[in-house]
C-alpha positions as CSV (number, residue, x, y, z in Angstrom):
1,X,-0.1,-9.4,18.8
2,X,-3.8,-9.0,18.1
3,X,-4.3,-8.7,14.8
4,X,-8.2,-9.6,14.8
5,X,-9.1,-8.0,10.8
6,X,-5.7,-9.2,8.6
7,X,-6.6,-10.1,5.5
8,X,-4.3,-12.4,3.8
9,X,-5.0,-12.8,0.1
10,X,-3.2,-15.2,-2.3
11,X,-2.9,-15.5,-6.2
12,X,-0.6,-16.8,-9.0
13,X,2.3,-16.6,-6.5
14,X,1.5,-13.9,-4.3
15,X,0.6,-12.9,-0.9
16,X,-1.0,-9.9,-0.3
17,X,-1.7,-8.6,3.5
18,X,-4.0,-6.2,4.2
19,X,-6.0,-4.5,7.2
20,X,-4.9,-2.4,10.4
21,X,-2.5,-3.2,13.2
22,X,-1.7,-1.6,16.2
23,X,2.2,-0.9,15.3
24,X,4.9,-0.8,13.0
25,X,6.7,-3.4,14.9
26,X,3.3,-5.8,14.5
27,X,3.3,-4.9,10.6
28,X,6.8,-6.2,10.2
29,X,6.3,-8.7,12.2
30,X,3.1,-10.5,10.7
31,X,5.5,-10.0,6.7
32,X,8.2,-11.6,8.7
33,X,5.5,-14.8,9.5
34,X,4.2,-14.5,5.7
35,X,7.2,-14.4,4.5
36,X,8.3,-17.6,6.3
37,X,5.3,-19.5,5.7
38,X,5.2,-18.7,2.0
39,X,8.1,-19.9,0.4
40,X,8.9,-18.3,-2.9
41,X,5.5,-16.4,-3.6
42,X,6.3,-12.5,-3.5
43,X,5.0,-11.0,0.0
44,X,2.8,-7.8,-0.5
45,X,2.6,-6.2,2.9
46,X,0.2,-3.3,2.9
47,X,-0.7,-3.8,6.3
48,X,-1.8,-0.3,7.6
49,X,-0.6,0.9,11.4
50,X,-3.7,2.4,13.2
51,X,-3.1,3.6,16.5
52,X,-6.2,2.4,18.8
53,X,-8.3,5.5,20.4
């Protein structure tokens, strides 16, 4: 996994990801981790899949 520019944002209770990874697989990955990690806040995941050129 190499997701360098994730942003992870929190407020009142909630976790908001954002930035591009390299998959899909990555994406659900890294809400998988947040999801973990943050107990009972409510997990955002607008992660966006960019496929490198």
């Amino acid at each position: 996994m190499t997701a360098t520019n994730v942003k992870i944002i929190t407020a009142d209770g909630k976790v908001t990801l954002r930035g591009p990874v390299k998959t899909a697989a990555e994406k659900t990955k890294i809400g998988e981790l947040a999801k973990k990690e943050a107990g009972k806040a409510t997990i955002d995941n607008q992660l966006e899949v960019k496929e490198s050129n």
